[in-house]
N, C-alpha and C positions, 0 to 999 in steps of 0.2 A: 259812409254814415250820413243818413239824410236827418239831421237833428229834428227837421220838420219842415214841413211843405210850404211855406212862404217864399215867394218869387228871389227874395233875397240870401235864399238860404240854400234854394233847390234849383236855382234857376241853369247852373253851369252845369249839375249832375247828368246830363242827356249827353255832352261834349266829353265827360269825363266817362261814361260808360261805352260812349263807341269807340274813345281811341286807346281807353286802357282797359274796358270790361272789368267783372271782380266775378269772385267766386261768389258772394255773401253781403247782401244788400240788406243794412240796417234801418229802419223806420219806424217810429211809432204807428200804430195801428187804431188807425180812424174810425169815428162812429160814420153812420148814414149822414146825419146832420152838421159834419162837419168836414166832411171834401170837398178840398178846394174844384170850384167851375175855372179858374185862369186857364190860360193854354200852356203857361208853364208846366203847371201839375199835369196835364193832358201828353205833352210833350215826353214829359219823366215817365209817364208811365205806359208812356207808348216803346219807350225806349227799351225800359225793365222788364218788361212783357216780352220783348222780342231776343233779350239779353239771355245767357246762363245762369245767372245771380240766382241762388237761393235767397228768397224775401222773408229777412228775420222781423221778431217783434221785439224789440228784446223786454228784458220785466229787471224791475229793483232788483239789486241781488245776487243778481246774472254775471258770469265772467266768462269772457272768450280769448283764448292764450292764441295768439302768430308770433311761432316761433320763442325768440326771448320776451317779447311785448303782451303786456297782460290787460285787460283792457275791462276795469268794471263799471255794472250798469250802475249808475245812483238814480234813477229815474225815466222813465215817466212815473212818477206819484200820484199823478191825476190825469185819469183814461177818456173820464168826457167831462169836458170845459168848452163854453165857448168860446175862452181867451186860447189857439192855441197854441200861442208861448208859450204857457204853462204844462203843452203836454211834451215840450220840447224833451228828444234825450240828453242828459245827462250823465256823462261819463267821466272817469278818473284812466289815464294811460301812465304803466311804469313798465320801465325799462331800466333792470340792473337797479341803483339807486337815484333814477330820477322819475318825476311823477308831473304831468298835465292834469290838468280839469278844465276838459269843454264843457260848455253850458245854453249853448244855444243861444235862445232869447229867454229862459226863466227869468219871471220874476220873484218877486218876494214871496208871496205863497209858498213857491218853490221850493226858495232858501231856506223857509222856516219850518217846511217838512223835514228836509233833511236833515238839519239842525235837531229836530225831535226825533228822529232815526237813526242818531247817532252816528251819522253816514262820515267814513273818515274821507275830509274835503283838505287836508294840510296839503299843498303841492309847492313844488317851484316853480310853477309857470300857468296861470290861467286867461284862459279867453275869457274877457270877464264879460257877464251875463249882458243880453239886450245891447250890445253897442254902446256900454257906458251908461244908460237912461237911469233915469232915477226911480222907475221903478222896481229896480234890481238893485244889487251889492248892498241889503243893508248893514249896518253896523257889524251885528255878532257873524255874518257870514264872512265879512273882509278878514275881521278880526282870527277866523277856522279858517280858511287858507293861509294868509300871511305869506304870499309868495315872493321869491325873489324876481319876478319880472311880472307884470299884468299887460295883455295885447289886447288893444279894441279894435275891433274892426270896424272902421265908419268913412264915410266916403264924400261928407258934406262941408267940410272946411269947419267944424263947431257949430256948425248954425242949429241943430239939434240934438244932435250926439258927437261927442259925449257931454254928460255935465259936466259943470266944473268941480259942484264937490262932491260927485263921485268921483272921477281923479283924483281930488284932495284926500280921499277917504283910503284909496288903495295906497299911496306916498303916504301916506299915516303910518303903516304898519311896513314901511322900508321898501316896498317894491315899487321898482322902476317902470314908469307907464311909458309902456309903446305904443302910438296910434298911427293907423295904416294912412290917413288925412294927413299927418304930420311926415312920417315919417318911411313911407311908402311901403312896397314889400317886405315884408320878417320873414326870415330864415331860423330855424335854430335845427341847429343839429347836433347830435350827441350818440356818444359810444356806451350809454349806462355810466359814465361816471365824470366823464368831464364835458361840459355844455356849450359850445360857442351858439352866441346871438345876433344877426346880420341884419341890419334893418340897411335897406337902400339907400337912406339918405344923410346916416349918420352913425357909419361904421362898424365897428365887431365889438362886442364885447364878449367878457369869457370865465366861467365860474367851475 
């Protein structure tokens, strides 16, 4: 799943299609006015052109089952924007009784679409939106997940992500913030009912 085409987001997907391939290549579905020129994007889609992958779009709504794992769309909610964070996928993953929510880099917009779509966001575990920034996780959205673990992924020491009281706003509602700057590689792995959580630099924990 390519949440969306920014260097940071799509840059390793070329590396991960030649040495593992996939049947089924998920991306939001670009206007004219918004494909990226970088050599990244170029790269990706030199790669997926030349790949087996069926290139899905997927739409709100949408669920696609592998196996036990069920995997539904909450977005893209907004098809052409020139932010496009905001056409980021967003997905909900359950397996057995536990449940992920990736988010790409949505921001608030984003959040507050779903939020009025009644879209069910309660998980235990999210990638929380944008790297931590403050233009994501506002209030009523932290408050609709409430997970027991939130992972950032950012790679700058604080110096711009994440915030601080977006951190403060996730440990509001009791989950545990993991940041890949702090705390290096996360692992979680799980059978559908019991969850072990492995960060690199500070141990297992297990729910």
């Amino acid at each position: 799943i390519c949440t969306h085409p920014h260097s940071d987001h799509a840059g390793s997907l070329p590396y991960v299609l030649d040495a593992i391939g996939a049947d089924q290549f998920l991306m939001p579905e670009l206007t004219a006015q918004n494909i990226p020129t970088t050599r990244t994007y170029e790269r990706l889609m030199q790669v997926l052109n030349a790949s087996d992958a069926e290139v899905i779009h997927p739409q709100p709504g949408e669920t696609y089952t592998y196996g036990n794992i069920v995997l539904n769309i909450l977005s893209p909610v907004f098809t052409e924007d020139d932010e496009m964070n905001n056409m980021s996928i967003v997905f909900r993953v359950v397996f057995g009784s536990r449940s992920f929510l990736f988010t790409g880099d949505a921001e608030e917009p984003v959040e507050e679409a779903l939020l009025a779509n009644g879209a069910l966001l309660r998980s235990d575990v999210i990638k929380v939106p944008h790297h931590g920034s403050k233009t994501s996780s506002s209030e009523a959205f932290v408050l609709a997940v409430s997970p027991r673990w939130a992972v950032v992924p950012c790679g700058d020491g604080g110096k711009n992500h994440p915030n601080e009281k977006i951190v403060e706003r996730w440990e509001s509602v009791g989950a545990k913030v993991l940041r890949t700057d702090w705390d290096g590689t996360i692992t979680m792995v799980t059978d559908g009912e019991n969850l072990s959580v492995k960060s690199e630099r500070s141990g297992v924990d297990a729910a």
